[in-house]
N, C-alpha and C positions, 0 to 999 in steps of 0.2 A: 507243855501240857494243854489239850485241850480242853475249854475251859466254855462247857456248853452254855448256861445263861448267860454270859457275854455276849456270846456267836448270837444267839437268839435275840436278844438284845438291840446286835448290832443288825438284824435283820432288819428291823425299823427303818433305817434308814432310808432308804426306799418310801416311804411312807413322809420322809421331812425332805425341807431342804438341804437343810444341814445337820451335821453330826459332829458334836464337840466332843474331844476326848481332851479331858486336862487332869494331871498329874506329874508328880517329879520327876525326875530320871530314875529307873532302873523298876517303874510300876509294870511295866509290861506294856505300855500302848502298842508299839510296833508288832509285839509280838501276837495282840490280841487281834489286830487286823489284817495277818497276816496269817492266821489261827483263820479267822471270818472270810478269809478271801480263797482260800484252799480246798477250804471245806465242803463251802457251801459250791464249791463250782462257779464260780464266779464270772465271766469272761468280760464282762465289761469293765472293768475296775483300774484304770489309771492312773499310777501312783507316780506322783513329783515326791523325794527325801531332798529337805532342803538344808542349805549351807550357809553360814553367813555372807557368801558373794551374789547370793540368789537375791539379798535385800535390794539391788538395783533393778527398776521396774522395769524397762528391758530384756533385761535377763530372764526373771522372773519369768513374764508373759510371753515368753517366746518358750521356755522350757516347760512351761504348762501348755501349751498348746501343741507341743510336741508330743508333750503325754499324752493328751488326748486324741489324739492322731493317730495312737498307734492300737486303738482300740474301735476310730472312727477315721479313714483316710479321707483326707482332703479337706477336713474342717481347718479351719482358721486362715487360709490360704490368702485373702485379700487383708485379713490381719494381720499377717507376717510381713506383708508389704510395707505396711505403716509404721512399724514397731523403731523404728529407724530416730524417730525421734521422740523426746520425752514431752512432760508439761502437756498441756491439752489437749495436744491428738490423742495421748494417750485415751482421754476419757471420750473427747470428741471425733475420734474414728477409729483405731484399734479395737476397742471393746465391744463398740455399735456393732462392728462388722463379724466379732467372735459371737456376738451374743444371737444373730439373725443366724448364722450357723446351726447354732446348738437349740434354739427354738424347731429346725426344721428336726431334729432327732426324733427317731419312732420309738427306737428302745430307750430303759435308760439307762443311764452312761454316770458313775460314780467315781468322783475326783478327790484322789488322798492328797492330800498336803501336810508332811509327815515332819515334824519339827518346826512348825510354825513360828518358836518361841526365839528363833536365831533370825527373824529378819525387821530391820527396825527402821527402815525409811517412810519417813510420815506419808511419802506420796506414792507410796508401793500400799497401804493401808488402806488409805483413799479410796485406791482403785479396787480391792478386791470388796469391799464394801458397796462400791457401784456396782461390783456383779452380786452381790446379795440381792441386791434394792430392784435387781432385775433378773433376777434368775430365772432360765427356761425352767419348764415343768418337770424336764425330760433331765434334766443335771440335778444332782446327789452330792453336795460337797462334806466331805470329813473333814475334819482341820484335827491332828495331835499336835498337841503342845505341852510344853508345861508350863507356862502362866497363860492367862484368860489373854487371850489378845483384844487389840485396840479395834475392836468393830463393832458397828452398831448392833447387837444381839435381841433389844427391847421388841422389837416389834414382831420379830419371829418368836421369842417367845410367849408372846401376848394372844398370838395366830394359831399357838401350837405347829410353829412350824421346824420345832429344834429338839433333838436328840441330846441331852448330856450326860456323859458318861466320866466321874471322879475318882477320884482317889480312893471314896468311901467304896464306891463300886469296884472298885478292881483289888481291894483287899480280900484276901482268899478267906471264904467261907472255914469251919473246921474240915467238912467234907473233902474241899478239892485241898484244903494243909495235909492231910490225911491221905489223900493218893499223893502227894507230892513226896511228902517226907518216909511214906510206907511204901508204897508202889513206887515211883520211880527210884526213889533214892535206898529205900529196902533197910532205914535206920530201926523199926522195930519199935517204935514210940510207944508208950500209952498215950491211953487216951486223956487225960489229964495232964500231961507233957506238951501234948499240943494243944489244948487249950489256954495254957498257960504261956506257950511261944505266942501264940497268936495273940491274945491279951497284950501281952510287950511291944511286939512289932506293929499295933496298932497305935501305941502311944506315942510310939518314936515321931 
């Protein structure tokens, strides 16, 4: 279901550098960015859905820069070279070299990292946190998760430089209950019926 103040919502993004979406499983984040990315016509939008084997920073940074590759060719190419080994290159040349990249971007360029909440290497954290502390102008990261990940947040929120989008937020209005349970699903509710579902499912 399209789920228009969300979309609107997530139009912001563009406007931050980051964009948090956290919530449990089964809220909709995928669905809602995926809703946002279709809609609006999107073309620059490069999405990483991550695994728990992605937790290795290597991996990781190689299949995000693939992402973004395939929206911007030939970005990361002197970074792909480095990736080979972990511990300080990682910070002290892989990154420097993606980061001079993605600084030269005209348009901008919007990077999903879609399950955040499956990768758990302290030095895979580190690092994406170093591209916080230095993000080009021109790069828009989303992060979904379902728990808050381990990144320094303070200072982008202090800047107004962050987007978040909760649980409270993606709980369906009576409105869109109402097209959901009558219009799609055509059960014939009152209207006190679904006020009353919705009341529930808010407590849970």
């Amino acid at each position: 279901m399209h789920r228009r103040r969300l979309v609107q919502a997530l139009d912001g993004a563009t406007r931050h550098r980051l964009t948090l979406l956290v919530a449990p499983a089964g809220w909709g984040k995928t669905s809602l960015l995926a809703d946002w990315h279709t809609t609006g016509r999107r073309e620059r939008v490069c999405w990483l859905a991550l695994d728990p084997e992605d937790s290795d920073p290597v991996r990781f940074w190689t299949y995000l820069i693939t992402a973004v590759r395939t929206v911007q060719p030939g970005v990361g190419e002197q970074a792909l070279g480095t990736l080979s080994v972990r511990g300080r290159a990682l910070l002290d040349a892989a990154l420097p070299a993606l980061l001079n990249d993605l600084a030269a971007l005209h348009e901008d360029v919007h990077l999903v990292l879609d399950d955040y909440h499956v990768l758990s290497d302290p030095e895979l954290h580190r690092s994406v946190a170093y591209l916080l502390a230095h993000q080009p102008p021109r790069l828009h990261l989303v992060i979904a998760t379902r728990t808050d990940p381990p990144l320094p947040f303070g200072r982008l929120r202090v800047h107004g430089e962050m987007l978040e989008i909760r649980t409270g937020d993606l709980a369906f209005t009576d409105d869109e209950a109402t097209t959901m349970l009558n219009g799609a699903l055509a059960l014939g509710l009152e209207t006190r019926d679904i006020e009353r579902l919705g009341a529930r499912t808010a407590s849970c």
